[in-house]
Wavefront OBJ file of the C-alpha trace (Angstrom):
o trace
v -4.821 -37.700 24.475
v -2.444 -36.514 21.789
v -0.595 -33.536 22.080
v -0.166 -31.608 18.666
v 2.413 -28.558 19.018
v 2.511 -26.341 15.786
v 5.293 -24.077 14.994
v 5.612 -20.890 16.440
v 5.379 -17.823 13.998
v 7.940 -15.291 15.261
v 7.941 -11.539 15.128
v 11.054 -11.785 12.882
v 9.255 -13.563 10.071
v 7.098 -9.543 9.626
v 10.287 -7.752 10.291
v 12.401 -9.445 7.929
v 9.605 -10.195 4.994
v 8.856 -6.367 5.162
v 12.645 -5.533 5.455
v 13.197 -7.941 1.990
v 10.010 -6.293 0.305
v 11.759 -2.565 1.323
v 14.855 -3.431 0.185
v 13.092 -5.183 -3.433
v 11.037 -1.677 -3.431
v 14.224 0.449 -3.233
v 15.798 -1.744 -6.265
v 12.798 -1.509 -8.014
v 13.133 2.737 -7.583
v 16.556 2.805 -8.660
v 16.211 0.962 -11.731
v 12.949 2.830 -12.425
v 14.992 5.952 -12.351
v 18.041 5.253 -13.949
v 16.598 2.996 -17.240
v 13.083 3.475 -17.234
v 12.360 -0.294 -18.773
v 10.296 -0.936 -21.412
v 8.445 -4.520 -20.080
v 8.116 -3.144 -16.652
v 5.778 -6.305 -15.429
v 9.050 -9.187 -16.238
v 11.233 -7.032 -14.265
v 9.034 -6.277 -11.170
v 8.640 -9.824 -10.687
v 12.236 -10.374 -10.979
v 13.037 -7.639 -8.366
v 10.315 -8.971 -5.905
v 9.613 -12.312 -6.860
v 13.086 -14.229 -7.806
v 16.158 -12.258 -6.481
v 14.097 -12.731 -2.879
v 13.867 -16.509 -4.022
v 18.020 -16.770 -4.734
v 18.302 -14.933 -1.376
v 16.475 -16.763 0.631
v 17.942 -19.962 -0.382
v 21.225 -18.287 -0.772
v 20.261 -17.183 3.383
v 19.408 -20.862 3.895
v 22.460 -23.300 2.491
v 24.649 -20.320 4.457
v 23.084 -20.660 7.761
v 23.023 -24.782 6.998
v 26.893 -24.668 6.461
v 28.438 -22.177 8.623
v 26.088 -22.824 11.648
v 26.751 -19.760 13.310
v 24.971 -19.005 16.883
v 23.279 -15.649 14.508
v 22.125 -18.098 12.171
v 19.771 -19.959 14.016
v 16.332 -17.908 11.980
v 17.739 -19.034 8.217
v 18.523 -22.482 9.279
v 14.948 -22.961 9.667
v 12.932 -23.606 6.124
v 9.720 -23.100 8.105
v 11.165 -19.456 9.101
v 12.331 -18.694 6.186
v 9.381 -20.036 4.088
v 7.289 -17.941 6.185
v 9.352 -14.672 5.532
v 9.151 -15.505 1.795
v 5.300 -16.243 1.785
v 5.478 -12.284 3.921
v 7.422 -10.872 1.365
v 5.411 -12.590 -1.786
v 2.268 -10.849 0.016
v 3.506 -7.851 0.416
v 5.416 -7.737 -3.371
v 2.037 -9.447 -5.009
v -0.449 -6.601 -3.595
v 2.308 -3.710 -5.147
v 2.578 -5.464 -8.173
v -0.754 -5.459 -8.819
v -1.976 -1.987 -7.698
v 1.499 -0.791 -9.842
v -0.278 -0.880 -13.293
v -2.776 1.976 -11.463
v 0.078 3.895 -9.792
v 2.520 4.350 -12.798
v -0.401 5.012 -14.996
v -1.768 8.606 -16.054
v -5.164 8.903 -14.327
v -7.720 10.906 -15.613
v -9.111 11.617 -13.098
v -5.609 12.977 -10.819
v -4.916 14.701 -14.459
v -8.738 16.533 -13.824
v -7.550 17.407 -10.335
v -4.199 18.504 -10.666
v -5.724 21.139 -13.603
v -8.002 22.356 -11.578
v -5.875 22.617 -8.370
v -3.302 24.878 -10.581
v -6.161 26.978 -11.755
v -7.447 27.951 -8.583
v -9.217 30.127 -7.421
v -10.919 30.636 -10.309
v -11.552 27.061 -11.305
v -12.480 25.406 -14.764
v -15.322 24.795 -16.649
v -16.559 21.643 -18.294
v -14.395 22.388 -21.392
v -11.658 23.821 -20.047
v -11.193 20.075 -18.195
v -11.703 18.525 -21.737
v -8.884 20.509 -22.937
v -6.442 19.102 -20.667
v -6.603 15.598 -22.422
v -4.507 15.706 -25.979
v -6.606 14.024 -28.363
v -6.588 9.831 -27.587
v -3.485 10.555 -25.373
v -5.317 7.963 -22.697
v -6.037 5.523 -25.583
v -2.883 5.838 -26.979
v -0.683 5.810 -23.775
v -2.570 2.843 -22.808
v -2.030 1.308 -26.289
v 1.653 1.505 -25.568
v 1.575 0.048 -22.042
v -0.059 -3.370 -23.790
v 2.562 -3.265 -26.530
v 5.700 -2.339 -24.601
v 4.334 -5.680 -22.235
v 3.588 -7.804 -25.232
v 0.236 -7.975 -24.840
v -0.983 -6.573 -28.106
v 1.331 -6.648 -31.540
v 0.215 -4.613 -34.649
v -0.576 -6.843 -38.245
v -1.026 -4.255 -40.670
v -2.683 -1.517 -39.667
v -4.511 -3.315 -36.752
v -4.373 -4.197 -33.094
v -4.233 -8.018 -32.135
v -3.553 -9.227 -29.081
v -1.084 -12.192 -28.319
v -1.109 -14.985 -26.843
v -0.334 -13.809 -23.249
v -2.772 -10.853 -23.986
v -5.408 -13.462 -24.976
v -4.944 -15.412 -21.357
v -4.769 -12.186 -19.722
v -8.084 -11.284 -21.344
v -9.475 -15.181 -19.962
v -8.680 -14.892 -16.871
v -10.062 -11.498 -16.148
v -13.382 -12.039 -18.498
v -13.717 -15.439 -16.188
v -12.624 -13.076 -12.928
v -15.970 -10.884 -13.549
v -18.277 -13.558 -14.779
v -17.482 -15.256 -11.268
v -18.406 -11.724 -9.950
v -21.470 -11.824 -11.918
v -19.884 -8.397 -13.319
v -21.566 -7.434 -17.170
v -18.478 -7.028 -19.785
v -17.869 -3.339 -19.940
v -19.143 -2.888 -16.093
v -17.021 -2.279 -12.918
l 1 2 3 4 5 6 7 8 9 10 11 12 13 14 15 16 17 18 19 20 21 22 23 24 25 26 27 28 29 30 31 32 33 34 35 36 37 38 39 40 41 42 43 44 45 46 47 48 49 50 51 52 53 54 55 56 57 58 59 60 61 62 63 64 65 66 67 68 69 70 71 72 73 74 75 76 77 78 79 80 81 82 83 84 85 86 87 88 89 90 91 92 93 94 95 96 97 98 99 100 101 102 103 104 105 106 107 108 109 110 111 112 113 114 115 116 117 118 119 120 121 122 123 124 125 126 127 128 129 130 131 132 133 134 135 136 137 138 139 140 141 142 143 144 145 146 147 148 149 150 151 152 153 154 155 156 157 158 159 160 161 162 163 164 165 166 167 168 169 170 171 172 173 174 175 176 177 178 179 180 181 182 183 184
């Protein structure tokens, strides 16, 4: 009978994947707060997708030439690939939920107006008045530009190229779901 051993996942692969995505995270707040970049998307992935990648390998031809006794984790690819595939979890699932988070939602703007007018409350119209005229069409508007995902020609919208495959693979996303265009 053959004897198959697999590798053993240790603890220090979750510790040190969320200890990279922290670290990427507090990057990512201090360059939010000092330049507040325009194509947010190229940089995220930068923070959390390829300084982690120079690191890690940086981490690994370090450990492979100074063989320290403290080096024994990063001389391992299968370690350190499985902190990195952590880490790209962890960084994938906030980079995708970030598009929600840093925009305006109407429905937090609803509850924050009515929070501040309590006790008393607002009526149907008073909750329309909080919302400027287009302000969520035209905020949005400037999310897809800023990205590159829409240009103007004239006086109209287009999208680009990277706004057309972004529009594929989403419209194919929800026709796998079965999901009607214009339904969630």
């Amino acid at each position: 009978m053959l004897s198959t051993t697999y590798p053993h996942i240790s603890p220090f692969v979750f510790i040190i994947g969320t200890f990279s995505f922290v670290c990427s995270f507090f990057v990512h707040l201090e360059i939010w707060r000092t330049l507040r970049p325009g194509k947010q998307m190229g940089l995220l992935t930068m923070i959390f997708v390829l300084g982690p990648v120079c690191l890690f390998i940086s981490l690994f031809v370090a450990g492979q030439l100074f063989q320290s006794p403290g080096s024994w984790f990063v001389r391992n690819p299968f370690n350190l690939s499985c902190v990195f595939i952590w880490h790209l979890a962890l960084s994938a699932a906030y980079i995708m939920s970030y598009p929600a988070i840093q925009a305006e939602s109407p429905s937090l703007v609803m509850l924050l107006a009515i929070a501040e007018s309590m006790p008393q409350g607002l009526n149907a119209r008073q909750i329309e008045n909080t919302f400027p005229p287009d302000a969520l069409i035209n905020d949005r508007a400037n999310d897809l530009h800023a990205e590159g995902f829409m240009r103007r020609r004239g006086d109209q919208d287009i999208p680009t190229a990277k706004g057309r495959l972004l529009c594929g693979i989403f419209t194919s996303y929800r026709r796998l779901l079965g999901l009607p265009r214009g339904e969630g």
